[in-house]
C-alpha positions in Angstrom: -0.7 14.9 14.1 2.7 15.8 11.6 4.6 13.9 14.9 2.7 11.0 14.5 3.1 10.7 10.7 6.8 11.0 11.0 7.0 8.4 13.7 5.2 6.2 10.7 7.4 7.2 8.3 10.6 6.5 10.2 9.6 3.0 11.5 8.8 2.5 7.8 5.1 2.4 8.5 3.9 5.7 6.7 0.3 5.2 5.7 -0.5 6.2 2.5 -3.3 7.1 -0.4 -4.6 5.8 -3.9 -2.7 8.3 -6.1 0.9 7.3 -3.2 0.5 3.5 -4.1 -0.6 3.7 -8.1 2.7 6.3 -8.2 4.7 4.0 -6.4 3.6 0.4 -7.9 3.6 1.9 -11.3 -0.4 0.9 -11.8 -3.2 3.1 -12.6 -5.6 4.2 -9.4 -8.3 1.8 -11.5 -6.9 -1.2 -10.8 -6.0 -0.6 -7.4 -9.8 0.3 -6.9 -10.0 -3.5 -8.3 -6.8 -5.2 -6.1 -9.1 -3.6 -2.7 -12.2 -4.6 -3.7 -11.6 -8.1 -4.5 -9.2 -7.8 -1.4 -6.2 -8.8 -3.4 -4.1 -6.0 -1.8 -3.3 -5.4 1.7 -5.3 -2.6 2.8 -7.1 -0.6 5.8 -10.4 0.5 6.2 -10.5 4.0 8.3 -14.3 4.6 7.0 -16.6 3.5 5.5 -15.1 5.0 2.2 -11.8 5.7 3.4 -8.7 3.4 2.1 -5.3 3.8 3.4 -2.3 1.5 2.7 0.2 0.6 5.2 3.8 1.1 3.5 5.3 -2.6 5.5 2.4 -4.3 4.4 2.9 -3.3 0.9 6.4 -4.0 1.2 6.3 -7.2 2.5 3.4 -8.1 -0.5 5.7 -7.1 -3.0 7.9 -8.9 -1.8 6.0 -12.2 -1.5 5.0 -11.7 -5.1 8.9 -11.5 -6.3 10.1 -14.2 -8.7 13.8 -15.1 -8.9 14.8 -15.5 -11.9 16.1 -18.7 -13.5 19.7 -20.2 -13.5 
């Protein structure tokens, strides 16, 4: 299992948890608990209670979100 989440990581795929994606995006665990259920966030479902992010998708929301500043 490590192999396979190192594979992730290196193709820049790593999946990752609440407390990975509030640390990262700077937000509380609250109001990512708020993006997911109003499906505002990219996100997967591996249960029926079990949330995971995909690190690309993330990425590539950020990024769509991004606003260039003004000249």
């Amino acid at each position: 299992m490590e192999t396979n989440n190192a594979a992730n990581a290196e193709s820049g795929d790593e999946k990752l948890s609440y407390e990975q994606v509030a640390k990262e995006l700077g937000v509380p665990k609250a109001t990512l608990y708020a993006w997911v259920h109003r499906r505002q966030i990219p996100f997967i479902r591996l249960g029926k209670r079990l949330i995971r992010f995909s690190r690309r998708s993330l990425e590539q929301w950020v990024h769509e979100r991004s606003v260039e500043p003004r000249p």
